[in-house]
C-alpha positions as CSV (number, residue, x, y, z in Angstrom):
1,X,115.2,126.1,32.2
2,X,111.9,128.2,31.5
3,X,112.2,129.4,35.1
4,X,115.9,130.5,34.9
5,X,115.0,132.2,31.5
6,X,112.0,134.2,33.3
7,X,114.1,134.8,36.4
8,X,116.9,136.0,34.2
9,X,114.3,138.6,32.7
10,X,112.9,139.5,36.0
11,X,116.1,140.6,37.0
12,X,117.3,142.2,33.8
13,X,114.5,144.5,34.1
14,X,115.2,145.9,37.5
15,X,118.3,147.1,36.7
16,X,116.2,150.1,34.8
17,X,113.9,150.3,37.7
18,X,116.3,151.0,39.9
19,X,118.1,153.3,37.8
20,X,114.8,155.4,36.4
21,X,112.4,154.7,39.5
22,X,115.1,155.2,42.5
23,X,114.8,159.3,42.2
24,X,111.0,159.4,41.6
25,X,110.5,156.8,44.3
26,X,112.8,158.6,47.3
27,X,110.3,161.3,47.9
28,X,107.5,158.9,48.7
29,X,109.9,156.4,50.5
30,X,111.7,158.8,52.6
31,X,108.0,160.0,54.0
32,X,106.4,156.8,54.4
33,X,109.4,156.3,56.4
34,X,108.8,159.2,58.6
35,X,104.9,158.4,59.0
36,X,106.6,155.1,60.1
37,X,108.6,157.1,63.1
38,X,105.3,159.0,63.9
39,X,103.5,156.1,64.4
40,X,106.3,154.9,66.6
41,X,106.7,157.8,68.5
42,X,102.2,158.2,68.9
43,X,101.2,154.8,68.9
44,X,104.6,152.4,71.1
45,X,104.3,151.5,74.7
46,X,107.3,150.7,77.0
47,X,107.4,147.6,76.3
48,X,107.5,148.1,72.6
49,X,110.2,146.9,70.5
50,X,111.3,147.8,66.7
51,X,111.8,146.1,63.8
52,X,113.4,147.9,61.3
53,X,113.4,146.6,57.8
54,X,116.4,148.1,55.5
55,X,116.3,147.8,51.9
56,X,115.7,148.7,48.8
57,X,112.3,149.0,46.4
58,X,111.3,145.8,47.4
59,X,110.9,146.7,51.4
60,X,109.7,150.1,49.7
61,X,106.5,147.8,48.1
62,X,106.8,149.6,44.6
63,X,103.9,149.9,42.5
64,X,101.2,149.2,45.7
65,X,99.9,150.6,49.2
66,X,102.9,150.6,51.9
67,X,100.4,148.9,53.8
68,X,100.4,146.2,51.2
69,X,103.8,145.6,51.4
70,X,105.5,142.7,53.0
71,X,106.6,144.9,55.9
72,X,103.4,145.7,56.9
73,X,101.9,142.3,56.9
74,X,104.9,141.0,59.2
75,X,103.0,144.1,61.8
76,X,99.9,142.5,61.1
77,X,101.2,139.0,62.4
78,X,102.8,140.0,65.3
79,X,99.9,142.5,65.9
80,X,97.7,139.0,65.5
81,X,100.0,136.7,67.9
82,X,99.7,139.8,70.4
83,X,103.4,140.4,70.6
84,X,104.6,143.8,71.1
85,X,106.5,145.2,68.0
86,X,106.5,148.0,66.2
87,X,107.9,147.4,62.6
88,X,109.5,150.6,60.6
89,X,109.4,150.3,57.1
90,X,113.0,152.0,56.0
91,X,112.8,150.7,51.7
92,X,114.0,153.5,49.4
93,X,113.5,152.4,46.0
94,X,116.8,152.1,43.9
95,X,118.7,152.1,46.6
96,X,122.6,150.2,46.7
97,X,124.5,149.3,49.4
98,X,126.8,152.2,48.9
99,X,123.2,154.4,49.5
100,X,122.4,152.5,52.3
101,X,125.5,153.1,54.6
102,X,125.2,156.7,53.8
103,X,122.1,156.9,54.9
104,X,122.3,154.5,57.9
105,X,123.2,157.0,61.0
106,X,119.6,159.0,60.6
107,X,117.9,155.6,60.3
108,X,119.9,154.1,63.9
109,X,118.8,157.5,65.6
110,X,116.4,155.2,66.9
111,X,116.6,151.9,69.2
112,X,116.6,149.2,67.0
113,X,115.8,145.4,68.1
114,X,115.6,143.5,65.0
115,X,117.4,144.7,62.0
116,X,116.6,143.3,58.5
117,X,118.9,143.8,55.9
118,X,117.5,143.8,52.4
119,X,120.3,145.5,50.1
120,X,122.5,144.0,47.1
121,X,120.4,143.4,44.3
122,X,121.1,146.6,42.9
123,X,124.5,146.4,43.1
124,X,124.9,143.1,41.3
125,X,122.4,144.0,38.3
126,X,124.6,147.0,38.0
127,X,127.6,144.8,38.0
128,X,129.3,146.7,41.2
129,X,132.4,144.9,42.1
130,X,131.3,142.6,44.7
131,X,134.2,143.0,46.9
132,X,132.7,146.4,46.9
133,X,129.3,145.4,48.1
134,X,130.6,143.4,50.6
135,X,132.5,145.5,52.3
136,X,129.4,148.1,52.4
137,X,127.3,145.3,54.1
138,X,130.0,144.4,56.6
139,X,130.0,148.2,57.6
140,X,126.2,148.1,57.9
141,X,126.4,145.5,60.0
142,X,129.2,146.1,62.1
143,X,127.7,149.9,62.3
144,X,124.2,148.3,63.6
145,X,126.6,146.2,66.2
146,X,128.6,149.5,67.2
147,X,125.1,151.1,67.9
148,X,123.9,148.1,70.4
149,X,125.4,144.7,70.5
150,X,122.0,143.2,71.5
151,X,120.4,144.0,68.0
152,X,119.3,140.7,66.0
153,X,120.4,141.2,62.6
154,X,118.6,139.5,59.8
155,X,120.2,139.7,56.2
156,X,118.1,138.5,53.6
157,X,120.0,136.9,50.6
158,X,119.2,137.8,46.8
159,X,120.3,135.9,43.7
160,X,121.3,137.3,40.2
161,X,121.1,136.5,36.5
162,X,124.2,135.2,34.7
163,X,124.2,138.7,33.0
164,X,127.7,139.2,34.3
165,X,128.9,135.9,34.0
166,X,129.1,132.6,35.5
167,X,131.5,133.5,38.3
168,X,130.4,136.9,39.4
169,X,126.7,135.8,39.6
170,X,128.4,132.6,41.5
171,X,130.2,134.8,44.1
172,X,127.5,136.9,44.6
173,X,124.8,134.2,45.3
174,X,127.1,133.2,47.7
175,X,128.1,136.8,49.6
176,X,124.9,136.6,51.6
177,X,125.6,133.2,53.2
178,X,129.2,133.7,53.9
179,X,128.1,137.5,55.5
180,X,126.0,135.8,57.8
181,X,127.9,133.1,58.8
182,X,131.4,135.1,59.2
183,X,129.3,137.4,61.4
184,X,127.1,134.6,63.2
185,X,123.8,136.1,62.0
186,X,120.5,135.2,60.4
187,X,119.7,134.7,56.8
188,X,117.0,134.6,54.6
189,X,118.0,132.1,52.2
190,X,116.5,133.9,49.2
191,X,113.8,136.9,49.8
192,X,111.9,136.0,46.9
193,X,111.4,132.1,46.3
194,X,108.6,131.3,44.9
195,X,107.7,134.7,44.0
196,X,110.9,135.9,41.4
197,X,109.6,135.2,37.6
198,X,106.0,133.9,38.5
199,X,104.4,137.1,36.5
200,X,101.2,136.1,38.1
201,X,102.5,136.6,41.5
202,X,104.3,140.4,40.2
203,X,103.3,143.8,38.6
204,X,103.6,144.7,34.7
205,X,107.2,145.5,35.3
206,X,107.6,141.7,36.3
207,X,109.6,142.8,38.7
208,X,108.0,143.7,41.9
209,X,105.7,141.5,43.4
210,X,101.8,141.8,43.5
211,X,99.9,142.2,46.7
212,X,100.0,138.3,46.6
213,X,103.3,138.3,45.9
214,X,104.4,140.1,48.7
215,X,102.2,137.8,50.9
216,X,104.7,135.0,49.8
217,X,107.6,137.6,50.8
218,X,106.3,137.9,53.7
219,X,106.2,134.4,54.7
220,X,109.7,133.8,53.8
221,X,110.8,136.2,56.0
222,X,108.4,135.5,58.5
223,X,110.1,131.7,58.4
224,X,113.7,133.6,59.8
225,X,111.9,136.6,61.6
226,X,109.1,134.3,63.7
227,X,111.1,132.3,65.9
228,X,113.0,135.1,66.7
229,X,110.3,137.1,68.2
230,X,108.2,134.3,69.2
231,X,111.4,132.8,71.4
232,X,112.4,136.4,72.7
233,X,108.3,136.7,73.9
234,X,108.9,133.1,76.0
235,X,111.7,134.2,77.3
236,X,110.1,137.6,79.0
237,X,107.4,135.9,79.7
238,X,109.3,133.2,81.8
239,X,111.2,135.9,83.7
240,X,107.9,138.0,84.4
């Protein structure tokens, strides 16, 4: 019960970060983002392929170093397994699902090989009809599909408070897993077990997670994302 109770407050709170933050946050998000397509365009070799993680403040790594962030570290793996990806950090802080599909054509300008989908919370805490929501993240996907049918897409799944009662929080705990299995793709059961209402493992906000924090993040999406990349690097390496 104390968990639910510190969970519920976790979440409670980021309804006013999203609001108050999401402004003050898109200046900095929108040019680590381009630093991100720099070092793409600079640093990639052919062989290169992208990563390109969607979402909202917590892809965006609020409150710490983008190279801090859970995005980052996932480079760092691959980087340390040898594989060759480049990972684009595309986290705009406040950001909806509604905000997200508007802004999705200038972020599929480039070839994309793994897509990460990190977007709903915001809507829920803000108590957006879910069949709202839905529909957004069905045109993000089928918009990622329309751009090249060989994209992987990875959604990662959130969960809410009971703020806006039993069945809303109910249906949309259970949009993420329906998503991906009506479109046959991958899901991250829940971006931030073991991290959501552990203030230890989050910043003063109690919100956004710590450097440590997002280590945990990172794992949990590494859990999904690794076999992916690690089974696609087997599979050229067999046919070279």
């Amino acid at each position: 019960m104390y968990k639910v109770l510190k969970f519920s407050y976790f979440l409670a709170f980021l309804v006013i970060i999203a609001c108050g933050e999401g402004k003050k946050q898109q200046k900095n998000t929108e040019e680590n983002t381009n630093q991100s397509d720099v070092t793409l365009e600079q640093g990639e070799t052919a062989d290169d392929k992208v990563i390109l993680f969607f979402g909202n403040s917590l892809t965006a790594a609020y409150g710490l170093e983008t190279e801090q962030g859970f995005p980052n570290l996932i480079q760092k793996r691959l980087d340390s397994l040898g594989l060759n990806y480049t990972v684009i950090n595309s986290g705009l802080s406040g950001e909806t699902t509604s905000g997200g599909l508007n802004r999705l054509d200038w972020v599929l300008n480039q070839e994309v090989d793994i897509f990460v989908l990190e977007l709903g919370a915001n809507d829920g805490l803000r108590g957006i009809p879910l069949d709202k929501s839905r529909e957004n993240l069905q045109k993000i996907i089928d918009a990622v599909r329309q751009k090249n049918p060989e994209t992987t897409i990875i959604l990662a799944g959130m969960q809410i408070p009971p703020n806006m009662g039993l069945e809303y929080t109910s249906e949309f705990r259970s949009m993420f897993p329906d998503l991906a299995q009506e479109n046959d793709i991958l899901l991250i059961p829940f971006l931030l077990e073991g991290v959501a209402g552990e203030p230890e493992l989050n910043l003063e906000d109690g919100i956004h997670p710590t450097a440590e924090g997002q280590k945990i993040v990172a794992g949990n999406v590494w859990d999904i994302l690794g076999p992916v990349v690690l089974e696609e690097n087997v599979t050229e390496t067999s046919m070279d």
